[in-house]
PAPAVEX-404908 format. One line per 10 residues: number of its first residue (from 0); their letters; for each residue z, x, y of N, C-alpha, C. Coordinates in Angstrom, 1 decimal. Layout:
N
NUM) A) Z:X:Y:Z:X:Y:Z:X:Y  ...
***
This chain:
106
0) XXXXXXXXXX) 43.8:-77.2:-116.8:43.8:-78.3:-117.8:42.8:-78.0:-119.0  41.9:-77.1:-119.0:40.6:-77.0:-119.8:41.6:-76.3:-121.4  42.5:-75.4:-121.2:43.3:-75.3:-122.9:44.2:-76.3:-122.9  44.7:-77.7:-122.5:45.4:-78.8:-123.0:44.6:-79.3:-123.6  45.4:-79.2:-124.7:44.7:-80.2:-125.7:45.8:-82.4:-125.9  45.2:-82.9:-125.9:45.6:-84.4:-125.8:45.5:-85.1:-127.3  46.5:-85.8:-127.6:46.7:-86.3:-128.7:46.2:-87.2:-128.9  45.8:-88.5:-130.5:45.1:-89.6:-130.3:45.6:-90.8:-129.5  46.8:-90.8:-129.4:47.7:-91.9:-128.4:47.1:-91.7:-127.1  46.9:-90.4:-126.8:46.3:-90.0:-125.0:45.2:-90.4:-124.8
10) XXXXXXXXXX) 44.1:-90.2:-125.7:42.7:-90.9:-125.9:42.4:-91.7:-125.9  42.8:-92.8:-126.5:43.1:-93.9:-126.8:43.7:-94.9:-125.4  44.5:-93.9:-124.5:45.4:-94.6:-123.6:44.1:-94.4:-122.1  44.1:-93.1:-122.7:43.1:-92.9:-121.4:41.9:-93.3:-121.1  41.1:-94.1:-122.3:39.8:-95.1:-122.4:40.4:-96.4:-123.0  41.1:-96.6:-122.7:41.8:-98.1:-122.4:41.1:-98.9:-123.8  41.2:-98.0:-125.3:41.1:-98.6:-126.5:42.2:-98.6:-127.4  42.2:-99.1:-128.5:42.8:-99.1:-129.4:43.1:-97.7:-130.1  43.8:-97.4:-131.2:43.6:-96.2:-131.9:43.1:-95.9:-132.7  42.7:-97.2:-133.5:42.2:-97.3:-134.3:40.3:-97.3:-133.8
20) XXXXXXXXXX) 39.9:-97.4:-132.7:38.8:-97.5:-132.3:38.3:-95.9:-131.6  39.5:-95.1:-131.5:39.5:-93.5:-131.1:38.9:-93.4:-133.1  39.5:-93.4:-133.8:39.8:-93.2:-135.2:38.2:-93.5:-135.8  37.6:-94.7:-135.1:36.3:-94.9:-135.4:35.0:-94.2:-135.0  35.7:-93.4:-133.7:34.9:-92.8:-132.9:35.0:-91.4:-133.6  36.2:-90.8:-133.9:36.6:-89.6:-135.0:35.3:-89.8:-136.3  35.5:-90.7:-137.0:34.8:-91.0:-138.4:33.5:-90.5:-138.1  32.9:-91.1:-136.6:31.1:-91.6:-136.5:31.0:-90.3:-136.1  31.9:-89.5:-135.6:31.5:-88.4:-135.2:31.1:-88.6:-133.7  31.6:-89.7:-132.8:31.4:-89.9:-131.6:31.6:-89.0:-130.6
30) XXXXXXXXXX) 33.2:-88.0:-130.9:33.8:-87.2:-130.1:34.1:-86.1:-130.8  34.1:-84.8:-130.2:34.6:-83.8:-130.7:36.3:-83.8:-130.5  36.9:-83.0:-131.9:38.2:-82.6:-131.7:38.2:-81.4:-132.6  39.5:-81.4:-133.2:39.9:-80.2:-133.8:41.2:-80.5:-134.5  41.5:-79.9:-135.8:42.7:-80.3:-136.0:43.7:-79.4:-136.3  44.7:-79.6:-135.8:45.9:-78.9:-135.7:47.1:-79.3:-137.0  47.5:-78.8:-137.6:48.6:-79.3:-138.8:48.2:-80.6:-138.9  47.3:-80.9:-139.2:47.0:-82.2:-139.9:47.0:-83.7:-138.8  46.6:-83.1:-137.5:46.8:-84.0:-136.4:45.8:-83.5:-135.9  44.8:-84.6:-135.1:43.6:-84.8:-134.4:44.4:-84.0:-133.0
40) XXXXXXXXXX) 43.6:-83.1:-132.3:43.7:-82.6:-131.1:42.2:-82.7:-130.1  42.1:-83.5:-129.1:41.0:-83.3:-128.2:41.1:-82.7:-126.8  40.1:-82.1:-126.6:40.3:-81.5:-125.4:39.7:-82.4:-124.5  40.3:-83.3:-123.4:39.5:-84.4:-122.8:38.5:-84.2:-121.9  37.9:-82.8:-121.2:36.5:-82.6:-120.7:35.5:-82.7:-121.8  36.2:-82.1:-123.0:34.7:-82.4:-123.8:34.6:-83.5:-124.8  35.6:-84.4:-124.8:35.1:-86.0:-125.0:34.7:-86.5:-123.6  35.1:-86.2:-122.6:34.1:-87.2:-121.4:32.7:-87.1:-121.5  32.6:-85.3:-121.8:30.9:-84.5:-121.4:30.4:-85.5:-122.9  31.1:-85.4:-124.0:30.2:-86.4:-125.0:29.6:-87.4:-124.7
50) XXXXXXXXXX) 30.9:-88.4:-123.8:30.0:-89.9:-123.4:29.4:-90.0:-122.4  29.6:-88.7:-121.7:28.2:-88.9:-121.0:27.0:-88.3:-121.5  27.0:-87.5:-122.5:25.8:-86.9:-122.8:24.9:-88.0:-123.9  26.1:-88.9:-124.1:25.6:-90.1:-125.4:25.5:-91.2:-125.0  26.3:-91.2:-124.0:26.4:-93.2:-124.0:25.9:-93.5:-122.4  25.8:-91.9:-121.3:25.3:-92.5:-120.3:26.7:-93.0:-119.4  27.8:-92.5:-119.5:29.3:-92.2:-119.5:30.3:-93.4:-119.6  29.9:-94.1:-120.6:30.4:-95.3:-120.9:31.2:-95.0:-122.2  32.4:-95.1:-122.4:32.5:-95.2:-124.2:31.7:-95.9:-124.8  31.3:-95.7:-126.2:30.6:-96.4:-127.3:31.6:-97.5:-127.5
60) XXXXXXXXXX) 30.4:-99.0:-127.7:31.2:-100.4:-128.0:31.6:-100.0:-129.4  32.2:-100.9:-130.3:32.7:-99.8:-131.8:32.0:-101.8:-132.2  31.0:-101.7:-133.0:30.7:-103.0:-133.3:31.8:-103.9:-133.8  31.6:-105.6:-134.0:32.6:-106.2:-134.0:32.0:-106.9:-135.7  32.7:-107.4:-136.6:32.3:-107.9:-137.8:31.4:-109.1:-137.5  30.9:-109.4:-138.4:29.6:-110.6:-137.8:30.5:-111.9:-138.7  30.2:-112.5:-137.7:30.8:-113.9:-138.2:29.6:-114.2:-139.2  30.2:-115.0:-140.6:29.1:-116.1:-140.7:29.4:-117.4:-140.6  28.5:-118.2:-140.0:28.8:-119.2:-140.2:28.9:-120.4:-141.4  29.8:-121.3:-141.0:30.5:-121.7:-142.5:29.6:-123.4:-142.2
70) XXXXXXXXXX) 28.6:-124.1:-143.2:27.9:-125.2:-142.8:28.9:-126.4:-142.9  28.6:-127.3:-141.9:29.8:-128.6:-141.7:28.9:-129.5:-142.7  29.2:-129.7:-144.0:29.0:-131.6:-144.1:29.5:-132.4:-144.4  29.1:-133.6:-143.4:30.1:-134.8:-142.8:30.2:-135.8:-144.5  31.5:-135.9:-145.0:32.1:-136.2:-145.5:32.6:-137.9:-145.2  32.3:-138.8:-145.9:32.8:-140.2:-145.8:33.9:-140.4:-146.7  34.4:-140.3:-147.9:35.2:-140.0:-148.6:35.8:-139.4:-149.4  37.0:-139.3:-150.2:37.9:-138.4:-150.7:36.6:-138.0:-152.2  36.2:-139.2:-152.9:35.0:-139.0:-153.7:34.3:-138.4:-153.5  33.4:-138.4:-152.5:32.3:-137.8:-151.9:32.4:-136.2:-151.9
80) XXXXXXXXXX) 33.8:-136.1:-151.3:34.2:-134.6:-151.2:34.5:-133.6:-152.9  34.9:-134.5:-153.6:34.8:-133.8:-154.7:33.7:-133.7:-155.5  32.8:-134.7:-155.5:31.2:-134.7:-155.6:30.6:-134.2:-155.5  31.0:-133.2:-153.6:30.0:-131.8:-153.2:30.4:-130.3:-153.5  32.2:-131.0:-154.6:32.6:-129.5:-155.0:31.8:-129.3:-156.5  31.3:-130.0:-157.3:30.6:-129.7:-158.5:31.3:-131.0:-159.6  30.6:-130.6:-160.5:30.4:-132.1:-161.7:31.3:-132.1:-162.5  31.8:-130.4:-162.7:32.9:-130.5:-163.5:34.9:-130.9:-162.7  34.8:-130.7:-161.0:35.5:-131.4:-160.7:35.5:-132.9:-160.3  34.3:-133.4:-160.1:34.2:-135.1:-160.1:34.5:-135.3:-161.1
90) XXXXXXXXXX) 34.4:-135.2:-162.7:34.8:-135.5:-163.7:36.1:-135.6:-163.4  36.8:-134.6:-163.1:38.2:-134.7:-163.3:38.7:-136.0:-162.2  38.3:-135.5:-161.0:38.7:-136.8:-160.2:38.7:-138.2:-160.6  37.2:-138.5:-161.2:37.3:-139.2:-161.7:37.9:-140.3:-162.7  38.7:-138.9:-163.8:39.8:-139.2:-164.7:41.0:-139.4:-164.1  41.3:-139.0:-162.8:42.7:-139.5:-162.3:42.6:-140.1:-161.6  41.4:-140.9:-160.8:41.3:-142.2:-160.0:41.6:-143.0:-161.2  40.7:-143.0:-162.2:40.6:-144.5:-163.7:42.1:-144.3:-164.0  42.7:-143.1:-163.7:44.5:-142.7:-164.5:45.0:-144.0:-163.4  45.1:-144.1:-162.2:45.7:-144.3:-161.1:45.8:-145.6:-161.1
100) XXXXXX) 44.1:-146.0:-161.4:43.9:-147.5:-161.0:44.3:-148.7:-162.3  44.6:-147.8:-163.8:45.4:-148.1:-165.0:47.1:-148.1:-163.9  47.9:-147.6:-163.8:49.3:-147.4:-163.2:49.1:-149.1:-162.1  47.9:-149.1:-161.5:48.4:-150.2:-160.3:48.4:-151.4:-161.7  47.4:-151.5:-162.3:47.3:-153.3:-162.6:48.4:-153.4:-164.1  49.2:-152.5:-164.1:50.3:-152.4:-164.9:51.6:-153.6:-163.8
***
């Protein structure tokens, strides 16, 4: 098995990841390969001998985007909320609450 070389589908299948997380590991330079007509070829002893020589024989986690968090404030009315969007939309709210409340006493 040492001249079979395994495709990114096989790598990918055979460390139970994504392909796009083989593809990340390609970029960081995680694993060695080689390329053949414009297709990733790995020989899978020497991606194992990698993670273990790097990670201690675990694949590398491929980090995850960081959340930010989005701040909650508690809101009592439809006013209020356009008050905390800025001055140039209260104005406008404004003008079509006074539009609104002209239409009722009509």
């Amino acid at each position: 098995m040492e001249n079979h070389y395994s495709n990114i589908e096989q790598v990918a299948e055979h460390y139970q990841v994504s392909i796009s997380t083989v593809r990340s590991w390609i970029r960081g330079g995680t694993i060695p390969f080689i390329r053949v007509g414009g297709m990733y070829r790995f020989r899978m002893s020497e991606v194992d001998a990698a993670f273990v020589a790097s990670t201690r024989g675990t694949p590398p986690v491929v980090p995850a985007v960081p959340v930010v968090p989005v701040p909650v404030v508690p809101v009592v009315s439809v006013v209020e909320q356009v008050a905390l969007a800025g001055p140039v939309t209260a104005t406008a709210a404004a003008t079509l609450l006074a539009a609104l409340n002209l239409d009722q006493d009509a």
